[in-house]
C-alpha positions as CSV (number, residue, x, y, z in Angstrom):
1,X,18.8,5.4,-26.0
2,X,19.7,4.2,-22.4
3,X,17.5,6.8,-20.8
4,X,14.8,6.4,-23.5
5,X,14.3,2.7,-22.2
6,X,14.9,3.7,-18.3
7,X,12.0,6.3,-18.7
8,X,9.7,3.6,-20.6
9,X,10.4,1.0,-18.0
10,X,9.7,3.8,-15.2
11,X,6.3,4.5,-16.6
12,X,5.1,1.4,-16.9
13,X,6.4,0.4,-13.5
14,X,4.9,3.5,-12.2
15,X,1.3,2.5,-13.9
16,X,1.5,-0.8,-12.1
17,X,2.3,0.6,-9.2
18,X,0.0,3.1,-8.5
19,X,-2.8,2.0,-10.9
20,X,-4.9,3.8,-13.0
21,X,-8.4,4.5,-12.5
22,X,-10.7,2.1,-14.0
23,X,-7.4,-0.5,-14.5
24,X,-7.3,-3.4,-12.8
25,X,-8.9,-3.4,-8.8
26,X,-13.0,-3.6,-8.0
27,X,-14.5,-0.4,-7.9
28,X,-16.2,-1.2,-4.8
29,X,-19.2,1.1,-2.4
30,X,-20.3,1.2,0.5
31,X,-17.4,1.9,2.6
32,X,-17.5,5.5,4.6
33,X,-15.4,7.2,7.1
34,X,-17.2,6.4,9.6
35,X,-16.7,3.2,9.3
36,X,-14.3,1.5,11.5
37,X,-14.0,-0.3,14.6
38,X,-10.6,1.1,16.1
39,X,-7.4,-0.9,16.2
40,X,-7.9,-1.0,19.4
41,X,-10.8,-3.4,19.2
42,X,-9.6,-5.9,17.1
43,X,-6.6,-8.5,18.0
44,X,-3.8,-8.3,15.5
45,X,-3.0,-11.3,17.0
46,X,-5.2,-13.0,15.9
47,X,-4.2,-13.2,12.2
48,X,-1.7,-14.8,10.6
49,X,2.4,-12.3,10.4
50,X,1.9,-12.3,6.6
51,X,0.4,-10.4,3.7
52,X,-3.2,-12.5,3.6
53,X,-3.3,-12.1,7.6
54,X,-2.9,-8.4,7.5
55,X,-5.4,-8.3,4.8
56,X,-7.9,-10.0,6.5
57,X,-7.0,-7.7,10.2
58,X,-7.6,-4.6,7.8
59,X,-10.8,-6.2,6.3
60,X,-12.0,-6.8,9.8
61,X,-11.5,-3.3,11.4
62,X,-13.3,-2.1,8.2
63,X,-10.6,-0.5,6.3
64,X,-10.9,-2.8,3.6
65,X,-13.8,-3.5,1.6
66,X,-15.2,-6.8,2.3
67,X,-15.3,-9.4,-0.3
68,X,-13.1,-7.5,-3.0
69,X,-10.2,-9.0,-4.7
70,X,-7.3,-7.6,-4.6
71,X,-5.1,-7.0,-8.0
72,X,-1.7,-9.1,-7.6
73,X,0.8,-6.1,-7.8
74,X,4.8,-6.6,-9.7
75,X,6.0,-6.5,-6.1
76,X,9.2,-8.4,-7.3
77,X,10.8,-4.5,-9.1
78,X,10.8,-3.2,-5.5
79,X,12.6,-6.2,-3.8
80,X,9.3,-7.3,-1.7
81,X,7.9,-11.3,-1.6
82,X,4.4,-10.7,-2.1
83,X,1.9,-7.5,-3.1
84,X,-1.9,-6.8,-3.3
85,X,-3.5,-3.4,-4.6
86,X,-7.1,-2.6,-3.6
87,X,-9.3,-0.3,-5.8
88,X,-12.4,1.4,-3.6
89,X,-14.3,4.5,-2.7
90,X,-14.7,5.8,0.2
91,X,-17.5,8.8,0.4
92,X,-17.7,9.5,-3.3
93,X,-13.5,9.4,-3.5
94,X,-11.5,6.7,-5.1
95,X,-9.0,5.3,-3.2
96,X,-5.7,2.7,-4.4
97,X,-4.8,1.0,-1.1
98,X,-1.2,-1.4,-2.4
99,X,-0.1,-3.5,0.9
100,X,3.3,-5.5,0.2
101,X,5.2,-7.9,2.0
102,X,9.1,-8.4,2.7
103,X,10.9,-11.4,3.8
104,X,13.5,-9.3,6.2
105,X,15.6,-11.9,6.7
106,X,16.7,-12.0,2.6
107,X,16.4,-8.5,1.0
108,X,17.7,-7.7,-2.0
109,X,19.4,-4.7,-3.0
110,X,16.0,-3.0,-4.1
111,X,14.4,-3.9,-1.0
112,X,17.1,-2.6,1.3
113,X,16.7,0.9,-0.9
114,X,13.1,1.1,-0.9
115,X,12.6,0.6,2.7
116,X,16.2,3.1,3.3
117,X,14.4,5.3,1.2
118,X,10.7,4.8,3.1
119,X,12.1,5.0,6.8
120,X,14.4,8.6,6.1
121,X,11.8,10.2,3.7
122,X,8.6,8.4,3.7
123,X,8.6,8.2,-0.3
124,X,11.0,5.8,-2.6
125,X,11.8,6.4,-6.0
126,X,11.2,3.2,-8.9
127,X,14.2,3.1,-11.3
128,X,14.8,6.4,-11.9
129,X,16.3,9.5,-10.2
130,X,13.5,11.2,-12.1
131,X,10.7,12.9,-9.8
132,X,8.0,11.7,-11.1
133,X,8.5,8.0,-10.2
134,X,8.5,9.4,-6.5
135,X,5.6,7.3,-4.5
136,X,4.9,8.0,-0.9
137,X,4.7,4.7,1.5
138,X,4.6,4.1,5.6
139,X,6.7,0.9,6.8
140,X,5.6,-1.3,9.2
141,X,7.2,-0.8,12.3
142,X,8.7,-4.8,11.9
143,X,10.2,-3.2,8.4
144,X,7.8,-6.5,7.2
145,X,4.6,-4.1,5.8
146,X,5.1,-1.2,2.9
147,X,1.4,0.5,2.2
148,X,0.8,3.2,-0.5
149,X,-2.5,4.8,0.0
150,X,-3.6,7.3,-2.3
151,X,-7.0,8.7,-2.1
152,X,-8.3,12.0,-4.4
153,X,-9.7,13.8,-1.3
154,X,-8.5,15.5,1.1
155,X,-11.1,16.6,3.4
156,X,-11.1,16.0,7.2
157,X,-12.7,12.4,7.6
158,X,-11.0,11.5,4.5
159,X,-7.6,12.3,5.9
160,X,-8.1,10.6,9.4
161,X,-8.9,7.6,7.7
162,X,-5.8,7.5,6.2
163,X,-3.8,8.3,9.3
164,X,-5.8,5.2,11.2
165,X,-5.1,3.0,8.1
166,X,-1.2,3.8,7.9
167,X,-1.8,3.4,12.3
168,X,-3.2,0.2,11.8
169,X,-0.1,-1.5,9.2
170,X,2.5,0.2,11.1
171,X,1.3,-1.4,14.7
172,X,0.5,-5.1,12.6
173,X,2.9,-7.4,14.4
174,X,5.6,-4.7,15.7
């Protein structure tokens, strides 16, 4: 019975986690790979050390659709303080950006495993030694920032994007 509930609690965490599509987020357009202005260009500065500044720094170096509302995420079952997930396309291919935030100076147990877990594998499992509840993340370099970005393609442009993206919340205050 015990791993009956452990596997319904894992599902539904991994729903909310990684959304499903047409669930929750703005199906947004307009945003292609070559769009961009280089995190070299913009001032991370600039923006305020917290979830809404970082938001804002990805929205200005085009990585986020401008305009869109993020879905307010359970960020509380992985130990973080705060947690946005962004629903978009990007050339045709839907993309789930989730950005969350820590407060590194009081993590809780689940925090301290999911960003173990992040920094030695790059993945952290929800509840459950089971596979399937297995979600790939990058860390800030601060430990602050945990993204997920899943996107369905996987050709070139696609996949640099991605890359700059992760670049972009792992240099965000470091």
């Amino acid at each position: 019975m015990k791993k009956i509930i452990l596997c319904i609690i894992s599902l539904v965490i991994a729903v909310s986690l990684t959304g499903c599509m047409g669930a929750g987020g703005t199906q947004l357009q307009g945003i292609n790979t070559a769009d961009g202005v280089g995190i070299d260009k913009i001032d991370a500065s600039k923006y305020k050390n917290d979830l809404d500044g970082l938001e804002k720094y990805l929205t200005a170096l085009r990585y986020l659709p401008k305009d869109s509302e993020p879905t307010e995420m359970m960020y509380n079952v992985i130990g973080a303080k705060d947690g946005d997930r962004y629903n978009f396309t990007v050339d045709n291919s839907t993309v789930f950006v989730e950005l969350y935030e820590y407060d590194t100076d009081n993590l809780n147990e689940d925090a301290n495993r999911v960003i173990r877990e992040v920094k030695e594998k790059g993945e952290f499992k929800v509840l459950s030694d089971d596979d399937d509840a297995v979600f790939p993340a990058v860390l800030s370099s601060n430990g602050k920032y945990l993204l997920m970005y899943t996107d369905n393609s996987t050709n070139d442009s696609n996949e640099k994007r991605k890359k700059d993206f992760a670049q972009a919340v792992k240099n965000f205050y470091q």
